[in-house]
N, C-alpha and C positions, 0 to 999 in steps of 0.2 A: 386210227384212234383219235378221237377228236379233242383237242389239247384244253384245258381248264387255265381261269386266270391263275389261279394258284400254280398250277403246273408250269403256265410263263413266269410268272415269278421268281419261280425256286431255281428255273434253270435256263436265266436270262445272261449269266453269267456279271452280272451287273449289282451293286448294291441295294438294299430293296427299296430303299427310298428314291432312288433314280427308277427300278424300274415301274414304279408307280408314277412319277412324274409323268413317264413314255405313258402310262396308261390313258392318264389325264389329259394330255394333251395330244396326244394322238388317237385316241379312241373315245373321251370325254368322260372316264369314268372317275367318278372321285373316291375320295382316300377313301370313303366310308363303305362305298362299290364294291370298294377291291377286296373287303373283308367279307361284306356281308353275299356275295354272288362270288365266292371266289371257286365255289366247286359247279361254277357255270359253264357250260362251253364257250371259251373266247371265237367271237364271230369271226370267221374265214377270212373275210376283207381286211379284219385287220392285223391280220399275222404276218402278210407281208413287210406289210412298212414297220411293223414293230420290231420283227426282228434286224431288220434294215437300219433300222435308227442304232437298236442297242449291240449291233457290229459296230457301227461310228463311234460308238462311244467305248468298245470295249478296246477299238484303237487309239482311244485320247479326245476324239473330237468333244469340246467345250459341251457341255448339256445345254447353254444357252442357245447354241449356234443349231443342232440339233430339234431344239422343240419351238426355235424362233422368235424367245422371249423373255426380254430380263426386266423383272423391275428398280425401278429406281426411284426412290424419294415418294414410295409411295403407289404406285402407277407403272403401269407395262408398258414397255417400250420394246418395240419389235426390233429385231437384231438381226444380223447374217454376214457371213466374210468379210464386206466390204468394210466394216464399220466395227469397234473396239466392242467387248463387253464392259457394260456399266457397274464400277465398283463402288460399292462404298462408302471408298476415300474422298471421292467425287461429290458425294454430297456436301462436304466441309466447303467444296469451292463454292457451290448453287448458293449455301446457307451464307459464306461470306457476301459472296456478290448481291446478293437480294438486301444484307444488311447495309451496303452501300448506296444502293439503289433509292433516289430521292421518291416523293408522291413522280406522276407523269414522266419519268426519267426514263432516259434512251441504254439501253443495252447491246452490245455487241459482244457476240459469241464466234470466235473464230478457231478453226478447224473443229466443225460444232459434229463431226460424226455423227451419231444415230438422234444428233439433237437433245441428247436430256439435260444440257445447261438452259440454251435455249427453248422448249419447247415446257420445260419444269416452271424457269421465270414465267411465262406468258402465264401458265396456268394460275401460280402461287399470285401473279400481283398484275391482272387483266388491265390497269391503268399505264402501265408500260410500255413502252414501245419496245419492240423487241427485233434482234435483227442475228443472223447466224448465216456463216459462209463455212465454206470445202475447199481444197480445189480436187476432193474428187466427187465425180459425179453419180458414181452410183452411191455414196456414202450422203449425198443430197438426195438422195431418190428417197434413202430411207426415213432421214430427217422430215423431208416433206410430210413423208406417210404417217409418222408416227404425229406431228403438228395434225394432219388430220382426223389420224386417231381419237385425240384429244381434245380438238374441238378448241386449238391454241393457234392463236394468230402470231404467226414469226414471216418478218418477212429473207426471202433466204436471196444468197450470191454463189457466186460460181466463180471463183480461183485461188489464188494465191498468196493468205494473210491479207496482206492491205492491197493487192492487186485485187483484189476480187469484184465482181461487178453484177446486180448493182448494190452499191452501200450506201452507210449511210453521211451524211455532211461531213467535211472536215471540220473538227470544235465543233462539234455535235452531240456526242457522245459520253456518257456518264460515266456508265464500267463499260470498260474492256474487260473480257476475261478471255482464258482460253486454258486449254489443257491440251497441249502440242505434244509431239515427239519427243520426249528428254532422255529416254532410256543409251546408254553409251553403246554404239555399235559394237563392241568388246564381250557386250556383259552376259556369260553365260546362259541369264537367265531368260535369252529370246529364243533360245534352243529348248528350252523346258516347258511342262506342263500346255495351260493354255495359248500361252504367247507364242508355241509356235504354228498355232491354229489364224492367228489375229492377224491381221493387214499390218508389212512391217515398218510401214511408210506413217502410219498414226501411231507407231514405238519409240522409232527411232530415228533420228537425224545423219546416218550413216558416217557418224562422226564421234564428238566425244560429248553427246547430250545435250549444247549449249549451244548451237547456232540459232534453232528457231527461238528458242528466249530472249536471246540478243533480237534477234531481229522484231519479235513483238514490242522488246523494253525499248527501240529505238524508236520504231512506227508508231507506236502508240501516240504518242501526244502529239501528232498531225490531227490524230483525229476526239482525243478528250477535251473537253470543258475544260477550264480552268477550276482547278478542286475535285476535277473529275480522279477516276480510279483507275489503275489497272490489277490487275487479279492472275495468277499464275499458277497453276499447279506442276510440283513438279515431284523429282525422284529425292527421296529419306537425308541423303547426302549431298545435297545441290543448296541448301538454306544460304549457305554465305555466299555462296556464289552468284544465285541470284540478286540477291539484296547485293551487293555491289555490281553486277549489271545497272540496276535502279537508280543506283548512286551515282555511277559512269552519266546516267541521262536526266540527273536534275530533279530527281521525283522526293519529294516527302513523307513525311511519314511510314516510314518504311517497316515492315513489320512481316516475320514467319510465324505460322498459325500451323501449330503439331495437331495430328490425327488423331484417331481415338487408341492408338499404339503408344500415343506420345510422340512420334517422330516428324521429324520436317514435312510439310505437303504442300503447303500454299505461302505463297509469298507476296504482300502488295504494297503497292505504292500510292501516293496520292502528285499528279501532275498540278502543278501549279505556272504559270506563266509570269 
């Protein structure tokens, strides 16, 4: 018997709004398809990979990772293991950094994942100079691709915070921002839900959330301007802690910027020499 969209639907085992998503993007039918052709026969070809998908997903796997694409700030950004789903909260850091960001001003995005810090700025403010490093490399591959996507000029590095190469000038640089690993090797919540589908090396510092922030709030002003910025995103309970990182290293104007939950995300400094 030849199976009907509607009949995938009902018994996808999946909520119906996912299993329309699967429709849409694996088969390219749209929401409006799936109503008005739903007593259609779903074509053969794509029975496999539908059902395929909505097995991954009936075992947890993220829906982003799944249909291979999340938007952010507007704009799809191509995603998969290597590389974090784009939240959000995340937009508060882009919207800070952009407001830091002078006319012609230099940006660096470090540990830029799937690139929506980097490859957003390029788009929102084309007079920029934009720059975004990894130190993993398929987690660049994606960045790249999605800069291409886009049609965004980022120029990208390849390693390790301020090891990476190539970058840009030392006291060259306007904002730093970054949105690292903070989450506490401890914390339940890598065992849960999405997170334990996501790369855990762009989670977690295998420690107690605060080495990579240390280590950005220290390297940073090798490579800021004087008045230049750095930018942090981090975990809901980390506010003070960061901002006295910042303090430890001399920075100004110190200041945590709450989410749209109201809770701590973002933390920045202004370097002065």
């Amino acid at each position: 018997m030849t199976e009907t969209l509607n009949h995938w639907l009902q018994h996808s085992g999946l909520p119906r709004s996912e299993a329309r998503m699967l429709l849409h993007h694996l088969c390219g039918y749209s929401h409006a398809q799936t109503i008005t052709r739903s007593d259609e026969p779903l074509p053969s070809t794509f029975q496999a990979a539908l059902n395929q998908a909505a097995e991954r997903r009936r075992r947890g796997e993220p829906m982003a990772y799944i249909v291979g694409v999340r938007e952010f700030y507007g704009r799809p950004f191509q995603v998969n293991p290597a590389v974090l789903i784009p939240r959000p909260e995340t937009e508060h850091l882009l919207e800070a950094a952009l407001a830091k960001l002078p006319p012609s001003g230099v940006l660096w995005d470090l540990g830029t994942g799937s690139g929506i810090i980097a490859v957003s700025a390029a788009c929102e403010r084309p007079d920029a100079h934009i720059w975004a490093s990894d130190i993993s490399a398929a987690a660049l591959a994606v960045a790249q691709s999605n800069a291409q996507n886009l049609n965004a000029t980022v120029r990208f590095g390849h390693g390790s915070w301020f090891a990476a190469t190539p970058q840009p000038p030392r006291q060259s640089v306007d904002v730093v921002v970054s949105n690292p690993p903070y989450i506490d090797a401890a914390d339940a919540h890598l065992q849960q839900g999405d997170l334990r589908f996501e790369p855990q090396t762009a989670l977690t510092d295998f420690s107690n959330g605060l080495s990579a922030l240390r280590q950005l709030a220290a390297g940073a002003p090798g490579y800021l301007k004087p008045g230049g910025w750095l930018l942090l995103e981090h975990g809901f309970d980390q506010g003070a802690a960061v901002r006295n990182l910042l303090a430890e290293h001399s920075y100004a104007n110190i200041a945590t910027h709450t989410d749209l939950a109201g809770l701590d995300r973002i933390t920045l400094g202004q370097y002065r020499l």
